[in-house]
Backbone as JSON, one array per atom type, in Angstrom:
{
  "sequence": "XXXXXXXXXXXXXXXXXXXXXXXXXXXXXXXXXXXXXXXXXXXXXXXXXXXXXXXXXXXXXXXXXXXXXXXXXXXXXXXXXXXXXXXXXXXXXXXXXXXXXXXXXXXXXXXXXXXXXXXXXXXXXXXXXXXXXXXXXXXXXXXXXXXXXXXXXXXXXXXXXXXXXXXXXXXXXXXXXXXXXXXXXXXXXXXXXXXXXXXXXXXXXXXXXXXXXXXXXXXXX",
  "N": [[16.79, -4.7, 14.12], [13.47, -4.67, 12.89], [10.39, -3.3, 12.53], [6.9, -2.14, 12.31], [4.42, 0.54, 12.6], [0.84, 1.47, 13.2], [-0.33, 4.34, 13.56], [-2.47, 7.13, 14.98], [-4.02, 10.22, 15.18], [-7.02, 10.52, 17.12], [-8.41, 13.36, 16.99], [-7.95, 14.25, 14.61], [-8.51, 12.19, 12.57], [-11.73, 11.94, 12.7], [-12.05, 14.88, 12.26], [-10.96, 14.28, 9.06], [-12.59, 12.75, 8.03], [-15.13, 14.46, 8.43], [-15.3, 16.32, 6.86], [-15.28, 18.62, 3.73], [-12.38, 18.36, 2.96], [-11.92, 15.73, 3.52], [-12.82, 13.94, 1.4], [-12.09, 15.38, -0.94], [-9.5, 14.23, -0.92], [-10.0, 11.81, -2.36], [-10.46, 9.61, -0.41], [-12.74, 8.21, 0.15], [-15.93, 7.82, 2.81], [-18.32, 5.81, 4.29], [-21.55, 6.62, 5.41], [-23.31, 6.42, 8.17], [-26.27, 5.66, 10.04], [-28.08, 6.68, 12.95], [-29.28, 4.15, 14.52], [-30.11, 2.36, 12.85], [-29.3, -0.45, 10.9], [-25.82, -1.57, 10.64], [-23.63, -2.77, 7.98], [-21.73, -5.17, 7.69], [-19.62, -5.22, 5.72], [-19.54, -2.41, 4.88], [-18.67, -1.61, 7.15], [-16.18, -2.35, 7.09], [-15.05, -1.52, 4.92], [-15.19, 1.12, 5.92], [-12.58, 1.47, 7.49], [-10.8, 0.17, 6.08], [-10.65, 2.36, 4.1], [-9.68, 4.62, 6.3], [-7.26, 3.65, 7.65], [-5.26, 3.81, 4.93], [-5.65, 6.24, 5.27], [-4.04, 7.58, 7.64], [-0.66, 8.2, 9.24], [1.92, 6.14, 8.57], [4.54, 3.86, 10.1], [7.84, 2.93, 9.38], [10.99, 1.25, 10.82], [14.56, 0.42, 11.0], [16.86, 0.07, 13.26], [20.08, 0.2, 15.08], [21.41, -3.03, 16.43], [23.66, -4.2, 16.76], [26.25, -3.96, 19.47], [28.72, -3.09, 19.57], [30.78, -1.92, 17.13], [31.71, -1.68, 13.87], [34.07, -2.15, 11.31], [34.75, -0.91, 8.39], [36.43, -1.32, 5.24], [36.83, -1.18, 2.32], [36.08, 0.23, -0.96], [34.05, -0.12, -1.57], [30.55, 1.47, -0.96], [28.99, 0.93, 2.24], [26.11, -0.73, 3.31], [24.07, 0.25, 5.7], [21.31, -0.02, 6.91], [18.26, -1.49, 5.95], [15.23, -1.27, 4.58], [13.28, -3.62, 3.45], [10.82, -3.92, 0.6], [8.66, -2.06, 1.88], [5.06, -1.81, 2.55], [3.52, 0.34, 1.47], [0.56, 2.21, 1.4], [-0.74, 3.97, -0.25], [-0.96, 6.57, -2.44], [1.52, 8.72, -1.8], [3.73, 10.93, 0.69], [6.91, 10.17, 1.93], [8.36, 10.35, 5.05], [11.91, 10.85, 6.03], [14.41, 9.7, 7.99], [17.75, 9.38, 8.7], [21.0, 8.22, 10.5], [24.15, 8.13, 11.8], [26.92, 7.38, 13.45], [30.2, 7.39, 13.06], [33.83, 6.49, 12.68], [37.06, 8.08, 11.66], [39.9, 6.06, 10.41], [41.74, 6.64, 9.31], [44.93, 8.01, 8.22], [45.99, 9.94, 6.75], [45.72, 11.6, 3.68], [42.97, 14.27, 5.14], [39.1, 12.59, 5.03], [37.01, 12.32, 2.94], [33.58, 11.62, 4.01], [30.07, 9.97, 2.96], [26.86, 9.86, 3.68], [24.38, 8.37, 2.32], [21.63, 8.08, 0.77], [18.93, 5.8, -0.55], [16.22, 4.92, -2.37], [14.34, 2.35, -3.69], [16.5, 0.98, -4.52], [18.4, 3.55, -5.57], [19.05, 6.98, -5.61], [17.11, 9.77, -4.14], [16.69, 11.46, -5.37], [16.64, 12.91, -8.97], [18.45, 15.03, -9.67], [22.14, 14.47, -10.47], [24.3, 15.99, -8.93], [23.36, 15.57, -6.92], [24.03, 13.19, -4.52], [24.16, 12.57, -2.51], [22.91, 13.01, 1.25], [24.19, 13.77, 3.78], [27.57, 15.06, 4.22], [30.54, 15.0, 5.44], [34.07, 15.89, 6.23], [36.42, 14.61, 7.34], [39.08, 14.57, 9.95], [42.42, 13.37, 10.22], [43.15, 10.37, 11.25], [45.96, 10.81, 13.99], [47.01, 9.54, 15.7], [47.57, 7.16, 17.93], [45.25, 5.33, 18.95], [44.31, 7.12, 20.21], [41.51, 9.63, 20.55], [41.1, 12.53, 17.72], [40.19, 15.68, 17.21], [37.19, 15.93, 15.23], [38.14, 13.66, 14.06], [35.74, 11.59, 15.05], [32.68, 11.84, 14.55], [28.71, 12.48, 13.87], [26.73, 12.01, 11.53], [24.14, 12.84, 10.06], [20.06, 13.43, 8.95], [17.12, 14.26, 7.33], [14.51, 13.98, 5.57], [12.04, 13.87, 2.5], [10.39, 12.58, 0.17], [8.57, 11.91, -2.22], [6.1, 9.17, -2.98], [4.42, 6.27, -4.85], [1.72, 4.26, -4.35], [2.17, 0.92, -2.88], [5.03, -1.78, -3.12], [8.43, -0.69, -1.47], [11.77, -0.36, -1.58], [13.64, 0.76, 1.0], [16.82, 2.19, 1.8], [19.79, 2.81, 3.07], [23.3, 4.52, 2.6], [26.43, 4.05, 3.36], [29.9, 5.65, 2.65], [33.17, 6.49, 2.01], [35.13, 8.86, 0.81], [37.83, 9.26, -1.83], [41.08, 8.35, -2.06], [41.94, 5.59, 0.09], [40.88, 3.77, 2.02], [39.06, 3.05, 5.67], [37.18, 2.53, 8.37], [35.35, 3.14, 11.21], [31.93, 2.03, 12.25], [29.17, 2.89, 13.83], [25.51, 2.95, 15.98], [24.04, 3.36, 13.75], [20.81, 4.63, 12.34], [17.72, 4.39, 11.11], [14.55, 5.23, 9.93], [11.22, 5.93, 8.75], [8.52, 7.39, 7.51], [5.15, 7.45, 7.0], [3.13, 9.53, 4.78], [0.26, 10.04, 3.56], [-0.87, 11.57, 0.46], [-3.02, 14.73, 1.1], [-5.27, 17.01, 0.66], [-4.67, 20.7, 0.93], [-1.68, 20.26, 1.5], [1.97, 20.92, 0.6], [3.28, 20.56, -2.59], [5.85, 18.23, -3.45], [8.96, 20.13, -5.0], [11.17, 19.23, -7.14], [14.1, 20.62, -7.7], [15.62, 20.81, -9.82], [18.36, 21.2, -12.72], [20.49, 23.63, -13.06], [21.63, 25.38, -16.33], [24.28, 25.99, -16.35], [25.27, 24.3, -14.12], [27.82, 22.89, -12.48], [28.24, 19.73, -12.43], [30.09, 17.75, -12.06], [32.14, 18.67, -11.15], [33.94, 17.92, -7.72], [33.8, 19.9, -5.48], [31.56, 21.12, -5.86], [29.53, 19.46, -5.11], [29.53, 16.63, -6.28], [30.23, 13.76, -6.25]],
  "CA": [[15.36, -4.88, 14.41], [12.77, -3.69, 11.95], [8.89, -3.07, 13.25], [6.06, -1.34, 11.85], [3.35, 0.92, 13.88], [0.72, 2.31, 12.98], [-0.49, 5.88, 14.78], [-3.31, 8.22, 14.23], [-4.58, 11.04, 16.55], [-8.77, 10.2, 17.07], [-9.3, 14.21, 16.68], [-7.9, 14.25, 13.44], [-9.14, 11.26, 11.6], [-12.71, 12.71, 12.54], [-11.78, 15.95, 11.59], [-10.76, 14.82, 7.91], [-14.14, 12.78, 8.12], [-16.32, 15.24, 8.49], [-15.17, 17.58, 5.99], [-15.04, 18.39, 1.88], [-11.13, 17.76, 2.53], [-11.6, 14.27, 3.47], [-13.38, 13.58, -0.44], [-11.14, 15.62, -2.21], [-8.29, 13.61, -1.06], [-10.16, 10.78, -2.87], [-10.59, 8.36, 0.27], [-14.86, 8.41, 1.27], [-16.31, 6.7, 3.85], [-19.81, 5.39, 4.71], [-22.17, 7.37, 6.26], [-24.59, 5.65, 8.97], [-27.28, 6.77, 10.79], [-28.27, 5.87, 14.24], [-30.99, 3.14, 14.65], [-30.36, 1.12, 11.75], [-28.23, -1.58, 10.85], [-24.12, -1.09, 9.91], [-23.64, -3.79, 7.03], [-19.82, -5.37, 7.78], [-18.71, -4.85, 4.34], [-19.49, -1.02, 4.65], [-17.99, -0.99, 8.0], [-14.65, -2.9, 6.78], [-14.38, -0.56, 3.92], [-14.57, 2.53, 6.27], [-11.24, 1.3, 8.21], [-9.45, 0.33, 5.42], [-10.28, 3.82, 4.06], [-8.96, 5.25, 7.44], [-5.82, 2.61, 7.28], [-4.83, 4.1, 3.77], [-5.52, 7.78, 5.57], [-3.18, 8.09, 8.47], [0.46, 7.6, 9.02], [2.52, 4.5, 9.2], [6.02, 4.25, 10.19], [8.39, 1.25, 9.62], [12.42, 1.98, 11.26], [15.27, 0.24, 10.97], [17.56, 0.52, 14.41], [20.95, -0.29, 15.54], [21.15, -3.83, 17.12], [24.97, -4.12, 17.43], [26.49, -3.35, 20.81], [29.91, -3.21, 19.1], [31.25, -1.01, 15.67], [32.13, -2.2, 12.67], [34.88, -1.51, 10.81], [34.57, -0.86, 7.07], [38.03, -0.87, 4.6], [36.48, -1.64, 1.31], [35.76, 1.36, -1.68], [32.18, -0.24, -2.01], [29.64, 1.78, 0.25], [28.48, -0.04, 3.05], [24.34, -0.71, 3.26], [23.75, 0.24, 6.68], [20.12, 0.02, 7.4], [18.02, -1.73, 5.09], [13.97, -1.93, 4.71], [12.76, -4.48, 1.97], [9.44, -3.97, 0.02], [7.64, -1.63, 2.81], [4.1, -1.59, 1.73], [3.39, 2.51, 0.97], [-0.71, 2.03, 1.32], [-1.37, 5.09, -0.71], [0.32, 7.37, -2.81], [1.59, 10.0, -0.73], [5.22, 11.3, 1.23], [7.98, 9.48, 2.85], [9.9, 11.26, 6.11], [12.95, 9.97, 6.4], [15.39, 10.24, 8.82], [18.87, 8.57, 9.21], [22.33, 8.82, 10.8], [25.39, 7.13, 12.25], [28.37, 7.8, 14.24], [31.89, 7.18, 12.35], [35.2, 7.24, 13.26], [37.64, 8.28, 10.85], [40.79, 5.41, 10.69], [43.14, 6.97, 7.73], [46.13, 8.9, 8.72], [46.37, 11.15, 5.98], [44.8, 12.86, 4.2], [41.4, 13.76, 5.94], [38.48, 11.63, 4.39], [35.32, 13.08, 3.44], [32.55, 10.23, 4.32], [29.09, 10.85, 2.63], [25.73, 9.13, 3.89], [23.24, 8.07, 0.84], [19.64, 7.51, 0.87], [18.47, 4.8, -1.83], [15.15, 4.28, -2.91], [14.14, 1.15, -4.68], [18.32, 0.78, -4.94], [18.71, 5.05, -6.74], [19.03, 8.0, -4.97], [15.74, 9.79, -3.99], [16.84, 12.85, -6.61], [16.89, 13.12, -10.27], [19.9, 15.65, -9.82], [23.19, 13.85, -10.5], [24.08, 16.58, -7.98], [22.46, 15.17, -5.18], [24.07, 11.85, -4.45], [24.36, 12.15, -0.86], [22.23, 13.54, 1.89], [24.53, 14.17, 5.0], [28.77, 14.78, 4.18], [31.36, 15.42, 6.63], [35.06, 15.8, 6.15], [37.03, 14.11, 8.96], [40.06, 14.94, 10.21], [43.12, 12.5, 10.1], [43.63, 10.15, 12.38], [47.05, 10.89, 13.87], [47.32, 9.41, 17.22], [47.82, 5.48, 17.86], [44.11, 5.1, 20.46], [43.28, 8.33, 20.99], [40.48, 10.79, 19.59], [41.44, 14.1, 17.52], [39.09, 16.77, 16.67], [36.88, 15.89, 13.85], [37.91, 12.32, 13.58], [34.86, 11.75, 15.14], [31.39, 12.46, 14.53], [27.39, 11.92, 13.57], [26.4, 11.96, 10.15], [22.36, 12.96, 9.95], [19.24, 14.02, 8.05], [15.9, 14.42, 7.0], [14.8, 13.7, 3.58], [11.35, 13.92, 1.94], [10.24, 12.06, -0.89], [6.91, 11.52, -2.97], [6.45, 7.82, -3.59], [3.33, 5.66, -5.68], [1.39, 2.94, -3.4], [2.99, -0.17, -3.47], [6.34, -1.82, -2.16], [9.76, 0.06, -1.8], [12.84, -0.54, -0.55], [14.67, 2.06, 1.52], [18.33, 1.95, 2.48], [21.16, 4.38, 3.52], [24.73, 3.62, 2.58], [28.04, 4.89, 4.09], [30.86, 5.29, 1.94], [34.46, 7.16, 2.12], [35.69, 9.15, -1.04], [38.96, 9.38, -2.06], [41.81, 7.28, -1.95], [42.41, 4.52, 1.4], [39.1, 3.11, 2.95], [38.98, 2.25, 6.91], [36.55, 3.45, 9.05], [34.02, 2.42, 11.91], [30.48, 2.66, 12.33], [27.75, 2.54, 15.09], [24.36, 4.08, 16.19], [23.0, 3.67, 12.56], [19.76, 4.54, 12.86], [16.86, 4.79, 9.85], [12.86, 5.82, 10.66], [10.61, 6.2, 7.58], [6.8, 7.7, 8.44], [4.49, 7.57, 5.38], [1.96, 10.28, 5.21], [-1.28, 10.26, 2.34], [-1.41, 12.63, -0.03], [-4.01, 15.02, 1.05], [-5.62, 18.32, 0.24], [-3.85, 21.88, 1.6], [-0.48, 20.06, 1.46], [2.63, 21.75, -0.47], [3.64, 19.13, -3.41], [7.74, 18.27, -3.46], [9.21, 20.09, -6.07], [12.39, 19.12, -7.9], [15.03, 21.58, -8.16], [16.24, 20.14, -11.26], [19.91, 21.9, -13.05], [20.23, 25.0, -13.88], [21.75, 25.32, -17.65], [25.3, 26.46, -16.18], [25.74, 24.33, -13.41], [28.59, 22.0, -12.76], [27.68, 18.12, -11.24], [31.14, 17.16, -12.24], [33.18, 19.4, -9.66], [33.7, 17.64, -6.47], [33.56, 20.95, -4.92], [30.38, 21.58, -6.36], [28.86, 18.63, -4.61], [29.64, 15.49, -6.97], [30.82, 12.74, -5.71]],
  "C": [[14.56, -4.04, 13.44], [11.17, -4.04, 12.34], [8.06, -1.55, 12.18], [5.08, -1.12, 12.75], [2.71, 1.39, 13.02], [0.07, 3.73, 13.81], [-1.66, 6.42, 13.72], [-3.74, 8.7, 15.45], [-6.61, 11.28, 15.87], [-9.29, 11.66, 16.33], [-8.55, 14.46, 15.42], [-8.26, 13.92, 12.67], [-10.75, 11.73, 12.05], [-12.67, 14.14, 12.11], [-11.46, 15.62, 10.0], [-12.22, 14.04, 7.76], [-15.02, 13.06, 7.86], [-16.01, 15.95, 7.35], [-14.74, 17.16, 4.16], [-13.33, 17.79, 1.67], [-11.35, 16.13, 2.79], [-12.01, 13.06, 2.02], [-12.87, 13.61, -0.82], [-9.63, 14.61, -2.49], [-8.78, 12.37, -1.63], [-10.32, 9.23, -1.94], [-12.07, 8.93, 0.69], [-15.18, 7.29, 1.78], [-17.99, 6.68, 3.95], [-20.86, 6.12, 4.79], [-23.39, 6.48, 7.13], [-25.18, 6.31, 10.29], [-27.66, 5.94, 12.11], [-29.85, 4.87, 14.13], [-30.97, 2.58, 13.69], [-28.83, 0.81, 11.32], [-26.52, -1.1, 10.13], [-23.81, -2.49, 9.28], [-21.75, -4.08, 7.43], [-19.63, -5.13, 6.83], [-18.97, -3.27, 4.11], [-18.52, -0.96, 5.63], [-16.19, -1.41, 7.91], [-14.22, -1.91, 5.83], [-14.04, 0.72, 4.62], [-13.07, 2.2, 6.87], [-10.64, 0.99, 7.3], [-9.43, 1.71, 4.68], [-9.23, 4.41, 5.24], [-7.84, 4.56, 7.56], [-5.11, 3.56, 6.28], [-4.76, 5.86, 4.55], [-4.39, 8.6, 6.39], [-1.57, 7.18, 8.15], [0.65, 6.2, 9.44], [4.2, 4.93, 8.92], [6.79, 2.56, 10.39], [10.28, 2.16, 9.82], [13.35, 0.37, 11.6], [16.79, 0.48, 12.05], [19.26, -0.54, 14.1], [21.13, -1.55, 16.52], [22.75, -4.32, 17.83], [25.83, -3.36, 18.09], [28.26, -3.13, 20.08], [29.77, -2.23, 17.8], [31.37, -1.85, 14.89], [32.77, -1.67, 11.67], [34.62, -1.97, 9.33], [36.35, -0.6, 6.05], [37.9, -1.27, 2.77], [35.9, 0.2, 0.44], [34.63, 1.58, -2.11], [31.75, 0.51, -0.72], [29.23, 0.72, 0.75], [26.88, 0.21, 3.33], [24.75, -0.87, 5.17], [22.32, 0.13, 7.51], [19.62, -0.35, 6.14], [16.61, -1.76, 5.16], [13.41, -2.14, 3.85], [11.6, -4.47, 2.15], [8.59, -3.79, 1.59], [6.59, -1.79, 1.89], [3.55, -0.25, 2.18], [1.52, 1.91, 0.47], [-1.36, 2.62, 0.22], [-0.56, 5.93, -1.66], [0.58, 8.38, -1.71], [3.25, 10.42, -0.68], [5.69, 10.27, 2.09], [8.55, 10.61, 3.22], [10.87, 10.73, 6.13], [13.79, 10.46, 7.07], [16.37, 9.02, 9.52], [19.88, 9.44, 9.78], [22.9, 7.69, 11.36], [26.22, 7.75, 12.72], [29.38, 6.73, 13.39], [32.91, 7.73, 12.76], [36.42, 7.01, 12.23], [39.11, 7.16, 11.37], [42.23, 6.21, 9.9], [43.84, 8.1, 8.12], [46.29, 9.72, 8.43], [45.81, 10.81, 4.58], [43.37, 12.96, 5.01], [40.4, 13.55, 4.73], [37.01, 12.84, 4.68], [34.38, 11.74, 3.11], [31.36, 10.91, 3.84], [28.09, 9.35, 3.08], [24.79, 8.98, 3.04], [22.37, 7.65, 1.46], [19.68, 6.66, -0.29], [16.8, 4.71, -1.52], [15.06, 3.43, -3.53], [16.14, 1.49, -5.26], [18.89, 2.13, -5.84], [18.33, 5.7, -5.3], [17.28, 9.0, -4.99], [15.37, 11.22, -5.54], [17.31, 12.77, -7.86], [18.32, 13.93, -10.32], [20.56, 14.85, -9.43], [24.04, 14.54, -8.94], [23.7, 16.4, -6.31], [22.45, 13.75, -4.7], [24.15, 11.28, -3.06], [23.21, 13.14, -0.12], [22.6, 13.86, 2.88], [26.14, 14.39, 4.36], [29.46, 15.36, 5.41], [32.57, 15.05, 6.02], [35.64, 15.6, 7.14], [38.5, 14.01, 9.06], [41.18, 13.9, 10.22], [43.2, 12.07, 11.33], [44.78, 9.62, 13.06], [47.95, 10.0, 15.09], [46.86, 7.93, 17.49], [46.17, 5.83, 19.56], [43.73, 5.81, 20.83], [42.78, 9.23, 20.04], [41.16, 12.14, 18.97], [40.14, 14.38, 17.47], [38.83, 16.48, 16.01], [37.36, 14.74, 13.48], [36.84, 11.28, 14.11], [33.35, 11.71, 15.07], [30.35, 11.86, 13.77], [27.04, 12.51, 11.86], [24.73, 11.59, 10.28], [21.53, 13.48, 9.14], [17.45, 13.73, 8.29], [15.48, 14.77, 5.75], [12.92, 13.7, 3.38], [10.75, 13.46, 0.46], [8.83, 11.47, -1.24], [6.93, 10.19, -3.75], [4.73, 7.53, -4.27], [2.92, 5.0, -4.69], [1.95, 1.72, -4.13], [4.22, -0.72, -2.26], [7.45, -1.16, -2.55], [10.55, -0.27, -0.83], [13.68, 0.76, -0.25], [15.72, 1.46, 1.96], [18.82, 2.78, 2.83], [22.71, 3.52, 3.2], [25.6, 4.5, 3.09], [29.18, 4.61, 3.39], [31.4, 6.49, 2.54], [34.97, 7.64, 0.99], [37.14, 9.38, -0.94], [40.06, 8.31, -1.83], [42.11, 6.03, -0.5], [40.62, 4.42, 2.09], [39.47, 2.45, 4.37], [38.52, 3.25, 7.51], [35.98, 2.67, 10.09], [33.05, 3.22, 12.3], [29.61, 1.93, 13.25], [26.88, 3.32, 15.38], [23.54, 4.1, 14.63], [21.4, 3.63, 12.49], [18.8, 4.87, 11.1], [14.99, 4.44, 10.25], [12.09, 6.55, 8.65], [9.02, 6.05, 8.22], [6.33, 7.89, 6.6], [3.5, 8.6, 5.84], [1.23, 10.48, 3.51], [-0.95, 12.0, 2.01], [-2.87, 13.53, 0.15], [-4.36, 16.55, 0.87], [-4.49, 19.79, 1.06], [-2.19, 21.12, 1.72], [0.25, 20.87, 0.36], [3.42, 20.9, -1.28], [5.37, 19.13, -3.47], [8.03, 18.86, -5.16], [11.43, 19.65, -6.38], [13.36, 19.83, -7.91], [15.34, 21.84, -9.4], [17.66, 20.8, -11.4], [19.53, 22.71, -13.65], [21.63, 25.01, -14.96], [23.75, 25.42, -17.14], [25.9, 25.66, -14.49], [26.74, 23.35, -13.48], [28.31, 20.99, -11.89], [28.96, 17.5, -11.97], [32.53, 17.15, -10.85], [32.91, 18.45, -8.24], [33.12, 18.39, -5.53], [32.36, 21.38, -4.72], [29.1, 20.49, -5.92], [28.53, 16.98, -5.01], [30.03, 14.37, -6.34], [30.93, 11.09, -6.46]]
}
C-alpha cells in the first residue's frame, strides 16, 4: 500500500507567517486586510505557498501476511516509492526496516539494508553503502530459532533533495557466499520537510586522505 498525507500544525504555519523567517525562507504570502475584497488568485497563491511550506509524508507498508524467501545474490527491492513529488527543495526523513530470518547453515551471513535514491545510495562515500547491517548467526537447527538468526534490521536516514520527482527504495541483500533468507514487516515512511531558516544544513562527511572503503571490516561491502 502506498498513500500520501499531508499534515501541518495551525500554530505553526501562522507562526512562520507572521514573521521575517517566513520571507527569508523565500515562500511570501498575501497580505489582506479586513473589509475589502480577497481576489481568488491571491488567495490560491497563499495555499499553494503554505502547501510547498509544511510537511508531506508518502510510506510504503507491508501488505503481505506471509514472508518471502529470497536465495538469489541480487538484492531484493523491498519497498519501493516511484517519482514522489518533493514540492520544494528541502529534507527527506526516512525511516525503514524489516524482520529477516537467517536460512544458511554455515557460515553466519551478514545481511545489509540499502537506501536508494533516484536508484544510488543517498551518500557520496563509497563507504556508506548500507544504512542498517547485522551479522546473523547460522542456522543450525531443522524448524527451530537460534540466537541471532533472527532479527529487525532499522534506521533513520536524512537526506537533502531538489523539488521535483524521486524515487526512494530500500534493498535487502546477503554478503558473502550462499543466499537464502526470509523477509517480513518491511516497512518504509519518507516525511519531506522545506528548507527553512534556523535549520542545521546536512553536511557530508566525505574521506579522509587515509581511509580504507575497500576493507570489508572497514564498512565496504
Amino acid at each position: 500500500m502506498k498513500f500520501r498525507l499531508i499534515f501541518a500544525s495551525f500554530a505553526a504555519v501562522l507562526a512562520l507567517a507572521a514573521g521575517e523567517t517566513w520571507a527569508a525562507s523565500g515562500l511570501t504570502l498575501h497580505d489582506f486586510e479586513g473589509g475589502k475584497p480577497a481576489f481568488a488568485d491571491s488567495v490560491d497563491e497563499n495555499f499553494s505557498a503554505l502547501e510547498r511550506a509544511v510537511p508531506v509524508m508518502w510510506a510504503s507498508i507491508d501488505q503481505d501476511n506471509l514472508s518471502v524467501q529470497w536465495t538469489s545474490s541480487t538484492p531484493v527491492i523491498i519497498n519501493e516509492l516511484v517519482q514522489i513529488d518533493v514540492p520544494d527543495d528541502g529534507i527527506l526523513l526516512i525511516n525503514g526496516s524489516v524482520f529477516v530470518k537467517n536460512n544458511i547453515a554455515a557460515p553466519p551471513k551478514d545481511y545489509l539494508l540499502n537506501l536508494l535514491i533516484d536508484g544510488l545510495p543517498p551518500s557520496s562515500n563509497p563507504a556508506q553503502t548500507f544504512v542498517s547491517y547485522f551479522s546473523a548467526s547460522p542456522d543450525t537447527t531443522i524448524n527451530l530459532s537460534e540466537p541471532g538468526e533472527l532479527f529487525t534490521l532499522a534506521y533513520t536516514y536524512a537526506v537533502a533533495v531538489s523539488a521535483g520527482p524521486h524515487d526512494v527504495s530500500q534493498t535487502l541483500a546477503s554478503a558473502g557466499i550462499g543466499h537464502n533468507f526470509i523477509y517480513n514487516k518491511n516497512n518504509l515512511t519518507v516525511i519531506f520537510f522545506p528548507n527553512l531558516p534556523l535549520g542545521i544544513p546536512i553536511q557530508n562527511p566525505g574521506i579522509s586522505a587515509d581511509a580504507d572503503t575497500v576493507n570489508s571490516e572497514n564498512g565496504q561491502f
